[in-house]
N, C-alpha and C positions, 0 to 999 in steps of 0.2 A: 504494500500500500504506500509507502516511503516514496519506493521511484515513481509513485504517479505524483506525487508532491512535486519532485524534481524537477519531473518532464512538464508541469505546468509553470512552474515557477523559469525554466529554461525557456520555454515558448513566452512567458512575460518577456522578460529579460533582452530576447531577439524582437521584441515589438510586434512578435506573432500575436494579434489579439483572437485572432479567430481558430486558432490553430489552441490557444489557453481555451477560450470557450469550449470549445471542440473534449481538449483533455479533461478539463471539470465537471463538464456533464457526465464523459464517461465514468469518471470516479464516483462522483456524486451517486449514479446508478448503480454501479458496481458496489460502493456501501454501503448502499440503503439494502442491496437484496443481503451481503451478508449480514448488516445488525436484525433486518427482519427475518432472516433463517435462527441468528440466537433465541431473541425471544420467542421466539413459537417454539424451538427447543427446553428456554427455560419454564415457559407455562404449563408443555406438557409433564415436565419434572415433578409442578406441584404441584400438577392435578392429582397425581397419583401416591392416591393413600399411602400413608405410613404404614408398612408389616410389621407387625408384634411377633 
């Protein structure tokens, strides 16, 4: 996740504005599906009763 920091922050830098937009959406999208893959992991955790 780091190097799409980079490569956004490098296409700033080069005064690629469309080429940053381009890369921070795809992050943006790309993190959103892994935070929302955790929590549907973490809910289904606590849905599930405690075993005695």
């Amino acid at each position: 996740m780091w190097d799409q920091h980079e490569d956004i922050l490098k296409a700033v830098i080069a005064g690629d504005a469309a080429k940053a937009e381009e890369l921070a959406r795809q992050h943006i999208t790309r993190t959103a599906g892994v935070l929302l893959a955790r929590m549907t992991k973490q809910r289904e955790r606590s849905a599930v009763p405690a075993q005695s």
